[in-house]
C-alpha positions in Angstrom: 0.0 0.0 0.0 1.4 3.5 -0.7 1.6 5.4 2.4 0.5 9.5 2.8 3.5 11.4 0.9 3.8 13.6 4.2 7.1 14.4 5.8 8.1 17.0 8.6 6.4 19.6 10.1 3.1 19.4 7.5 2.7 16.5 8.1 2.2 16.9 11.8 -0.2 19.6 10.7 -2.4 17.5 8.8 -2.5 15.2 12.1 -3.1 17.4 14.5 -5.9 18.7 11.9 -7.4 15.0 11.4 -7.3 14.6 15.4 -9.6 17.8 16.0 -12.9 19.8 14.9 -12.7 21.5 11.6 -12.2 25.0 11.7 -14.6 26.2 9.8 -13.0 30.1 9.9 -12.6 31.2 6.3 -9.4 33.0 4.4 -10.5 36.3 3.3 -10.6 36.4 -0.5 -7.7 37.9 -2.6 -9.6 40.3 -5.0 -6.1 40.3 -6.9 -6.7 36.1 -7.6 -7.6 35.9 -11.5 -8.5 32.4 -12.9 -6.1 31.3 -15.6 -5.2 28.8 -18.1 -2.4 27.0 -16.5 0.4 26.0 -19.4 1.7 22.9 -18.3 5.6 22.2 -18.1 8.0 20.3 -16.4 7.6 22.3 -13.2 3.7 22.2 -12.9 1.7 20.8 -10.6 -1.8 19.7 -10.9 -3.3 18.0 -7.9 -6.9 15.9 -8.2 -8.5 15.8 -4.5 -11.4 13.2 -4.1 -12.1 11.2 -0.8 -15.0 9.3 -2.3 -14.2 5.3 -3.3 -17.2 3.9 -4.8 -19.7 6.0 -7.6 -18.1 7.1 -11.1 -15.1 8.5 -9.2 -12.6 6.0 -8.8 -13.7 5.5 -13.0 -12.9 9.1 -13.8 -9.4 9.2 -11.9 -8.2 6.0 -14.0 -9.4 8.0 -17.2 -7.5 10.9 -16.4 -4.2 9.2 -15.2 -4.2 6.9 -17.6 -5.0 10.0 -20.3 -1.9 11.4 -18.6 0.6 8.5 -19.2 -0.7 7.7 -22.8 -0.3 11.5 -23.5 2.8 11.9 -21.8 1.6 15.3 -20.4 4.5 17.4 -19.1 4.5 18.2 -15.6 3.5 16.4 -12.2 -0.3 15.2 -11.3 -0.5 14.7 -7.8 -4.0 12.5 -6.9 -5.2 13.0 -3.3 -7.4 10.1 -2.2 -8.3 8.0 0.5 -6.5 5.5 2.1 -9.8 3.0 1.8 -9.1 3.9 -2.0 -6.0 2.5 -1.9 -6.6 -1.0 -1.0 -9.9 -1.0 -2.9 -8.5 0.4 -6.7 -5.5 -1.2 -6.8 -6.5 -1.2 -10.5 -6.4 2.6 -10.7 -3.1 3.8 -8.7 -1.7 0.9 -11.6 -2.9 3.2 -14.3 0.4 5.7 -13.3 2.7 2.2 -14.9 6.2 3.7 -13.9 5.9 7.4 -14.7 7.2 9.1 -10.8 5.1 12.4 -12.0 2.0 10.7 -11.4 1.9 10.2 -7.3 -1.4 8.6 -5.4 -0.8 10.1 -2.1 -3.7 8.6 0.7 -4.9 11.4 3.6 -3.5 10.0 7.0 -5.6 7.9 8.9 -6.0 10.2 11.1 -7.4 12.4 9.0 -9.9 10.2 7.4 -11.3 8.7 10.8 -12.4 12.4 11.8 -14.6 13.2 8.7 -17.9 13.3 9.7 -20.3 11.4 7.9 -22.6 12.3 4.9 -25.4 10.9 7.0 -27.2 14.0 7.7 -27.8 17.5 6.6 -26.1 19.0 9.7 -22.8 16.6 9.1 -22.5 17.0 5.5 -21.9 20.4 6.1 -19.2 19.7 8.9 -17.9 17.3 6.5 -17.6 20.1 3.3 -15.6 22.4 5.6 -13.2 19.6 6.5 -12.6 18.5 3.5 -12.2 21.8 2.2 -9.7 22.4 5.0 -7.7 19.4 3.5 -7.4 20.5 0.0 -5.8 24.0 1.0 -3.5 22.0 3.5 -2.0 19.7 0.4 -2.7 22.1 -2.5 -0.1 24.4 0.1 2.1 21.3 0.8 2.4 19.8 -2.9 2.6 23.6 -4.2 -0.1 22.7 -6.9 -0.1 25.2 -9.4 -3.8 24.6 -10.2 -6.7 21.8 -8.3 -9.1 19.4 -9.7 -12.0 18.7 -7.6 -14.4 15.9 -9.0 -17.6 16.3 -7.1 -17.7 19.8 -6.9 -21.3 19.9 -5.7 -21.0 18.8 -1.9 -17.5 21.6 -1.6 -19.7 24.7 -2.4 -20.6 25.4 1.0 -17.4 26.8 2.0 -17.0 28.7 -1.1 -20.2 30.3 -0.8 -18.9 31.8 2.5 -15.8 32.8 1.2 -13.3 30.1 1.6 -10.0 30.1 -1.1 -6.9 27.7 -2.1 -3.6 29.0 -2.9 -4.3 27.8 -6.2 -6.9 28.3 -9.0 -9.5 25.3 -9.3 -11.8 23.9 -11.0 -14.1 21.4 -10.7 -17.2 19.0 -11.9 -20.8 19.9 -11.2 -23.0 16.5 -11.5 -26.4 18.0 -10.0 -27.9 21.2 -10.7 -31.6 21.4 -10.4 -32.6 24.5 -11.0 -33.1 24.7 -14.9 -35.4 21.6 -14.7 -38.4 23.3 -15.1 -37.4 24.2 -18.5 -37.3 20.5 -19.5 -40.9 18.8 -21.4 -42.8 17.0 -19.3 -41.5 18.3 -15.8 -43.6 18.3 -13.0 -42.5 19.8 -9.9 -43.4 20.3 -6.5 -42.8 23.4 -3.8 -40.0 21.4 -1.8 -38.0 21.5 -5.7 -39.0 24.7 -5.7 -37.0 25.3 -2.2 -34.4 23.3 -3.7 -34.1 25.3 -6.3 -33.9 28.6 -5.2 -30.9 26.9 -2.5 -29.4 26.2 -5.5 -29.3 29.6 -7.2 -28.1 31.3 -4.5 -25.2 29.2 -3.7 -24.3 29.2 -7.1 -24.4 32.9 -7.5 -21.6 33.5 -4.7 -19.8 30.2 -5.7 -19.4 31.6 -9.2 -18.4 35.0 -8.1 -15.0 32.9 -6.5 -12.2 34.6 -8.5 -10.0 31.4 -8.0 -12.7 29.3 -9.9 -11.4 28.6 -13.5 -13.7 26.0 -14.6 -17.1 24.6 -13.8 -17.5 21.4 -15.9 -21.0 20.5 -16.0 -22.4 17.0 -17.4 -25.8 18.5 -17.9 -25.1 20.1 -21.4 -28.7 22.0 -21.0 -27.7 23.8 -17.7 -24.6 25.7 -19.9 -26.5 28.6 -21.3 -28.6 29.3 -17.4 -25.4 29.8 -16.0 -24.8 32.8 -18.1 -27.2 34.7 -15.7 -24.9 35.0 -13.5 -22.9 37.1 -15.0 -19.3 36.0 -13.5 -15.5 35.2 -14.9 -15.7 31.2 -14.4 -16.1 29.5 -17.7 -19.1 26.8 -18.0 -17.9 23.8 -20.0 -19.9 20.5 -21.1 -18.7 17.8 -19.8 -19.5 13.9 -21.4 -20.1 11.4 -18.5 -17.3 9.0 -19.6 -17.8 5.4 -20.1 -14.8 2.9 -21.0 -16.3 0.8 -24.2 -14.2 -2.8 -24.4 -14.6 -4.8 -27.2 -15.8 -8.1 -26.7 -16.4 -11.3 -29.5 -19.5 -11.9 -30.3 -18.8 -16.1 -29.3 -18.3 -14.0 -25.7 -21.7 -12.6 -25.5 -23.4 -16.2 -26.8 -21.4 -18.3 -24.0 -22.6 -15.0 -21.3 -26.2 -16.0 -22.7 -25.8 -19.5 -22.0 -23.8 -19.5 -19.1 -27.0 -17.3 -17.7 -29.8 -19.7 -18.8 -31.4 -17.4 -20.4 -34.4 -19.1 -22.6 -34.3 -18.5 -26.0 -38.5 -17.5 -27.1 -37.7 -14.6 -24.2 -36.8 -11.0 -25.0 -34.0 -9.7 -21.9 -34.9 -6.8 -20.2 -31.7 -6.0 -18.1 -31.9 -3.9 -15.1 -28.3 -3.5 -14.4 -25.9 -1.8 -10.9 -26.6 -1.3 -7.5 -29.9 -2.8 -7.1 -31.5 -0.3 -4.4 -34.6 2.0 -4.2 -33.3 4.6 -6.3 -33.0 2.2 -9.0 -36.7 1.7 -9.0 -36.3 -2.1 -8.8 -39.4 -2.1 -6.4 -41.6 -0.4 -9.0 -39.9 -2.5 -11.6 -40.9 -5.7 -9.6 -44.4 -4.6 -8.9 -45.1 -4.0 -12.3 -43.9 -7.1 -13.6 -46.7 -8.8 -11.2 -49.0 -6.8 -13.3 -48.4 -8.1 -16.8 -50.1 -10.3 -18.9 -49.6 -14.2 -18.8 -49.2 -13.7 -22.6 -46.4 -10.8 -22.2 -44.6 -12.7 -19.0 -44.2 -15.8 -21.5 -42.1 -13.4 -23.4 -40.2 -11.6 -20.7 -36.6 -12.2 -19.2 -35.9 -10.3 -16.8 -32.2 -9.8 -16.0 -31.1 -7.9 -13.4 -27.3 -8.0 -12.7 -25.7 -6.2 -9.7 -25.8 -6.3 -5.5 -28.7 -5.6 -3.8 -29.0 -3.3 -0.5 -28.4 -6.2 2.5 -31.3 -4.2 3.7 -33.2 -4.3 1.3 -32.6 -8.0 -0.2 -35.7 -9.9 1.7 -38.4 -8.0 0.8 -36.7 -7.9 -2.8 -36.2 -12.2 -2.8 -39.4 -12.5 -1.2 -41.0 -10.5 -4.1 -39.1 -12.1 -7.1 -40.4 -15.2 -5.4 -44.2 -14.3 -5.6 -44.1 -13.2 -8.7 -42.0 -16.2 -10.3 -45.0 -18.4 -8.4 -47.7 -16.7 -10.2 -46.4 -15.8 -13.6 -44.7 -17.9 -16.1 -42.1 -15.1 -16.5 -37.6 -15.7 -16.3 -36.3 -13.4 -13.5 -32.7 -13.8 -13.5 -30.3 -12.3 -11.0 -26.6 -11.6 -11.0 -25.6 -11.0 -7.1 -22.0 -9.4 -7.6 -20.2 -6.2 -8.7 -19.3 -6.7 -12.3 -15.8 -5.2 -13.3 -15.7 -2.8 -15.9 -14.3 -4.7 -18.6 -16.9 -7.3 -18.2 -19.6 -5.2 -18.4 -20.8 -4.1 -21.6 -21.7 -8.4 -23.1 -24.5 -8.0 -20.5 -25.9 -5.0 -22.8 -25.7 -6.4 -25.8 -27.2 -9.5 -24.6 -30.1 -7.9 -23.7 -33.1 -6.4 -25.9 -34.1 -3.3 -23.9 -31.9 -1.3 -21.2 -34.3 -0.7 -18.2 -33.4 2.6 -16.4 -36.5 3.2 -13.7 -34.6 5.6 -11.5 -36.7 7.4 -9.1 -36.4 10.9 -9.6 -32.9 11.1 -10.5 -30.8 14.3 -10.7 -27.7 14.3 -13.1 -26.8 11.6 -15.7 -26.6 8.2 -16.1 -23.8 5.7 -17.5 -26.4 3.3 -17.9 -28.1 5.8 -21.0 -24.7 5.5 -22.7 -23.5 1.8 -22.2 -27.4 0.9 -23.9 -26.6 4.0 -26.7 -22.9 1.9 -27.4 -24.9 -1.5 -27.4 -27.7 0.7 -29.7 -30.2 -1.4 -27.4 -33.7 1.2 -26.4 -34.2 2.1 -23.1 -37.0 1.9 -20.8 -36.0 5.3 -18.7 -37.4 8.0 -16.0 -38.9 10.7 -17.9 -37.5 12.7 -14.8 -34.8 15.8 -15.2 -31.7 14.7 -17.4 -31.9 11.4 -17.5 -35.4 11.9 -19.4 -34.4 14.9 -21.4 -31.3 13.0 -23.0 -33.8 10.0 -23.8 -36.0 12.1 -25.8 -33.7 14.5 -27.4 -31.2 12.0 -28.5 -34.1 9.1 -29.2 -32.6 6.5 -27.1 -35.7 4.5 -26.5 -38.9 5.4 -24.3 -39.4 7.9 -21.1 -41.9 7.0 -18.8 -43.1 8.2 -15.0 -41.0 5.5 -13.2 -42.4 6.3 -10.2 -46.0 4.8 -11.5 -45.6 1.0 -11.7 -48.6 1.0 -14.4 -46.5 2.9 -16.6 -43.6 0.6 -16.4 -45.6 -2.0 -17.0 -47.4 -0.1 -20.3 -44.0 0.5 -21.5 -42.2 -3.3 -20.7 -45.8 -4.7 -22.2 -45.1 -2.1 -25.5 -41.9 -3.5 -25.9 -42.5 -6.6 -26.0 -45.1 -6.6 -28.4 -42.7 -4.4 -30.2 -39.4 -5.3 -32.4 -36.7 -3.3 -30.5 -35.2 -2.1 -33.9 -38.3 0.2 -34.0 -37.4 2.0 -30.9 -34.7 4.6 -31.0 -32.5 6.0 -33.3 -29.5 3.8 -34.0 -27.3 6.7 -35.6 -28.0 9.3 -32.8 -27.8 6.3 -30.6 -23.9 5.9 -32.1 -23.5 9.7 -32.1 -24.5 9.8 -28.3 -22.4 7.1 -27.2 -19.4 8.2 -29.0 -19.4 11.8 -27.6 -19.4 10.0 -23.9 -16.2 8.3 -24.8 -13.5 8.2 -21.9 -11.2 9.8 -24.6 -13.3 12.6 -25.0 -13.9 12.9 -21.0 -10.1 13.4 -20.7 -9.9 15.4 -24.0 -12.3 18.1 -22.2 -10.5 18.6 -19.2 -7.0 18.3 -20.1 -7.6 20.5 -23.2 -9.4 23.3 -20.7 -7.1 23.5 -17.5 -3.3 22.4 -18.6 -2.4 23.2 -21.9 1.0 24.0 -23.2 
């Protein structure tokens, strides 16, 4: 395991820091601080903070490193992480090969044991001050010439009230809200309303930070709302990356078998963590609903872990339902690595993607678009905005269990060829290519 690249008297800063209560007392802005393109050299430093192991993160820091050692960018990336990431992505800090200017460096121990959890509203915002409080420490320690934040969205707090690096920074907004309205088919209620107006606000004096270079944004429809503010920091699209590996096509037929999959049956796939905000309960509910004629027809495949908590009322379901229907539920109970991902896809028919009111963008909208399979998708916010606009299968109200059931009954009785568009399909998933991930931000904040 690589151990915290710490040494001397910082690095009985950071521990004393770790041991005690965040100050959450703020550095008084430097009105003379200008974002700036940072032209990379031998001498430059670039440091990526991100504490967070599981999600799309550990994905997007093995994009960018490996983007780095392919490239052979000039100067030093420095990627601040945890030390749970460590012994979990193995895979990842492998991505640097032998290159010394790319260093993993883990937060002490120490460090990591006092972050409060994300568990309430009241810690989270402990927890965005402490964190902040870490990236000034390193960005000062590493002398990083410019910062990379990934999930930009749970740091604004401190920004907002005036905090600062001695660096410029960017970093990636996966959740704003407040231009849903102006999406077809949004329906909205007075707590997003709230939510809204939260956001708008925050944003406003986040913005306004003179240090902030870049806000990438993987909502290409929020770009142009951001231009009411009326700031410096330059708003660039983003593609949600996805890492397409090439499989045989004898790889996908043995998957097939290997699965038991019936042949008369059309695979409906319902693929990743298999919790609540997946919709899997609606899903389940509204396969009870369907036709004997339509559940002869129907395999349905879902492929991931389920919440431990979850998992009994979820078996005892799939039970019932296998009892009193002559439908093929199939279930997958493990994390599937990335490069073994995608022959589950193109496997299957139709892409289900039920999620219950979803905010942000899914990876599941471009592994179906690469497979050109339709999907069955939340008409909710972004995910159901890039369904319609890029015709990548059907958007329904996922939180209704009749509609699912209207649209998985449709489906059936329809040849999946006829749903979607197959070029815009290929256009969509192409533009969400790793490459191009890494192309964006490399090509914005370290040129030379």
């Amino acid at each position: 395991m690589l151990a915290p690249d710490v040494k001397g008297q910082e690095s009985q800063e950071f521990a004393e820091l770790g041991a005690s209560q965040p100050d959450v007392s703020l550095i008084p802005q430097d009105p003379n601080l200008k974002p700036q393109r940072i032209v990379s050299s031998s001498t430059a430093r670039l440091m990526l903070f991100e504490l967070s192991v599981g999600g799309h993160y550990p994905g997007y820091i093995q994009h960018l490193v490996r983007h780095w050692r392919e490239r052979q960018l000039s100067g030093h990336l420095d990627v601040i992480v945890s030390p749970q990431f460590l012994e979990q992505h193995g895979d990842v800090v492998e991505e640097a090969g032998d290159r010394s200017e790319i260093r993993f460096r883990a937060i002490a121990p120490q460090e990591d044991a006092a972050l409060s959890s994300r568990s309430s509203g009241r810690t989270r915002a402990i927890r965005s001050f402490q964190e902040w409080q870490l990236i000034r420490q390193y960005a000062t320690l590493l002398k990083a010439d410019h910062c990379l934040i990934p999930y930009f969205d749970t740091r604004q707090l401190p920004l907002a009230l005036g905090a600062t690096l001695p660096c410029s920074f960017s970093g990636i907004y996966f959740r704003p809200t407040f231009h849903y309205p102006t999406f077809e088919e949004y329906v909205g209620s007075s707590k997003d309303w709230i939510q809204r107006s939260r956001e708008k606000f925050l944003l406003g004096r986040v913005l306004a930070n003179p240090q902030l270079q870049t806000l990438f944004c993987l909502d290409p429809f929020v770009l142009k709302h951001l231009d009411q503010f009326h700031t410096s920091t330059k708003a660039v699209y983003l593609p949600d990356p996805v890492q397409i590996y090439s499989h045989s096509p004898e790889i996908t037929a043995h998957l097939k078998v290997e699965l038991g999959i019936e042949a008369h049956r059309k695979v409906f796939l319902l693929f990743g963590a298999l919790d609540g905000r997946k919709g899997i309960q609606q899903l389940l509910t509204a396969t009870a609903t369907l036709s004997p004629e339509n559940c002869q027809k129907l395999c349905l495949l879902l492929v991931g872990p389920i919440d431990p908590q979850e998992k009994p009322s979820i078996d005892s379901q799939i039970a019932e339902i296998q009892r009193s229907r002559p439908v093929q539920i199939l279930h997958v109970n493990r994390f599937v690595i990335d490069r073994e991902i995608q022959p589950y896809f193109q496997l299957s028919d139709v892409i289900l993607a039920p999620y219950q009111r979803h905010v942000g963008m899914s990876a599941i909208l471009v592994r179906a678009a690469a497979a050109q399979k339709p999907v069955l998708s939340s008409n909710y916010g972004l995910m159901g905005e890039m369904t319609r606009r890029h015709q990548l299968g059907l958007a329904i109200d996922s939180t209704d269990p009749q509609a699912i059931a209207d649209g998985i009954s449709f489906l059936l009785q329809t040849s999946s060829a006829q749903v979607g568009d197959r070029s815009k399909m290929q256009a969509f998933a192409a533009q969400n290519s790793a490459q191009r991930f890494a192309d964006v931000i490399f090509e914005t904040i370290w040129t030379g």
